[in-house]
N, C-alpha and C positions, 0 to 999 in steps of 0.2 A: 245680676248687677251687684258690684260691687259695693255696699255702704259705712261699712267700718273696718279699720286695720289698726292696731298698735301693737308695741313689745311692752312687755313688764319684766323688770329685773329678776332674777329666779334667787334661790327656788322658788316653788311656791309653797302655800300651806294647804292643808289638806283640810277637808271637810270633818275628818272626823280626831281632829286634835282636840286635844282639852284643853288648852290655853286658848280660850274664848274670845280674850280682848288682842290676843295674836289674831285669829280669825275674822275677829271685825276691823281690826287695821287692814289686813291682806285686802277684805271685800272694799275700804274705802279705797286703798290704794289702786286696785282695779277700775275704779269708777271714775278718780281723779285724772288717768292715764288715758280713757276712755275720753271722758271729758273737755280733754285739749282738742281732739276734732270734733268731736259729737256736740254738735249745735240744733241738732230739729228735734223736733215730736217725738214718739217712741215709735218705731217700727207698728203696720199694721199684716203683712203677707206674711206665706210663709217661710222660713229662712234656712238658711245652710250657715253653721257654727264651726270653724276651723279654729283647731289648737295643736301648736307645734310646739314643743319642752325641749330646749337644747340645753341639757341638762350635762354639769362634770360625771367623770367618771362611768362603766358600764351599765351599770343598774339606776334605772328609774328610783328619784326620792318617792316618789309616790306611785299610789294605782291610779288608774287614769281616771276611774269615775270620783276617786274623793279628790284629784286633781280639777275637774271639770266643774264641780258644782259652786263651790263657792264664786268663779269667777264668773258664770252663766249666770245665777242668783246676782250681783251687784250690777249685771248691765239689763235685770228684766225690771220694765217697769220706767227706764229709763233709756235704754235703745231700742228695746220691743215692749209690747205692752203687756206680755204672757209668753216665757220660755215654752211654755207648749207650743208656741209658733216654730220650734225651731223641728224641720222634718228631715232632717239632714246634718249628721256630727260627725266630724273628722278627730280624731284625735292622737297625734305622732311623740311619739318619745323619743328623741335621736340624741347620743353621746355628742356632745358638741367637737369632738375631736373626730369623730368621723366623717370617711371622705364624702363628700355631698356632690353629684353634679346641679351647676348652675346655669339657668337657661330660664331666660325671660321670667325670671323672680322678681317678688317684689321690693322695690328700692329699700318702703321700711326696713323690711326682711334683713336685706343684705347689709344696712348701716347696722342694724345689732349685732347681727350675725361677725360681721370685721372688726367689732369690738374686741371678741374675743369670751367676752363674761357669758355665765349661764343665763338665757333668757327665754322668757315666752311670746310666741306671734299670736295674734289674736286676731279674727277674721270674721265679719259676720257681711255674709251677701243673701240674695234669692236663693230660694233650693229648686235645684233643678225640675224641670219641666217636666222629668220621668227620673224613675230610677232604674240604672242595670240592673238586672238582679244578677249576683253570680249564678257563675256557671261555668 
């Protein structure tokens, strides 16, 4: 089940920058963004965490895990109650200029996405019942 979706304007900051009060702006900004649907309690099950970075140009501005924390940090606590809930991460880096097929996307998605600017989708549902393992 679905319970939260929003875009944040890109880039992002990274976890491990040292402009500190850039960091703590990024994490409110996250939470503000969050905030405009996010009206209940914090999450008690466990969860599946999707992040898609439609980021300019070839190369990712960040690595994914100092990409990931700060914005999983500003929604624990406040969309869940302990990012340990979360048992299932997704995390995509796509040049925003590349070709994407679209098929039953989600609406937020596709309003940032036809914007045109760099942004990030942000997605927290159930995590699956099982997981595939590769193979």
């Amino acid at each position: 089940m679905l319970h939260l979706e929003f875009v944040l304007p890109g880039p992002p900051v990274s976890y491990q920058t040292s402009d500190k009060a850039s960091l703590k702006a990024w994490r409110a900004t996250v939470k503000a963004e969050a905030a405009k649907s996010w009206t209940s309690s914090p999450l008690t099950g466990k969860l599946k965490f999707v992040l898609l970075n439609f980021h300019n140009g070839d190369k990712p501005p960040l690595d994914d895990d100092n990409m990931v924390k700060p914005i999983r940090d500003a929604l624990n606590n406040f969309v869940y109650g302990d990012d340990r809930q979360i048992r299932y991460s997704e995390t995509i880096q796509i040049p925003i200029d590349d070709p994407i097929r679209v098929r039953k996307a989600s609406a937020i998605l596709l309003a940032a996405f036809s914007k045109g600017n760099e942004f990030l989708y942000v997605r927290v549902e159930d995590a699956p019942e099982f997981i595939q393992l590769p193979g």
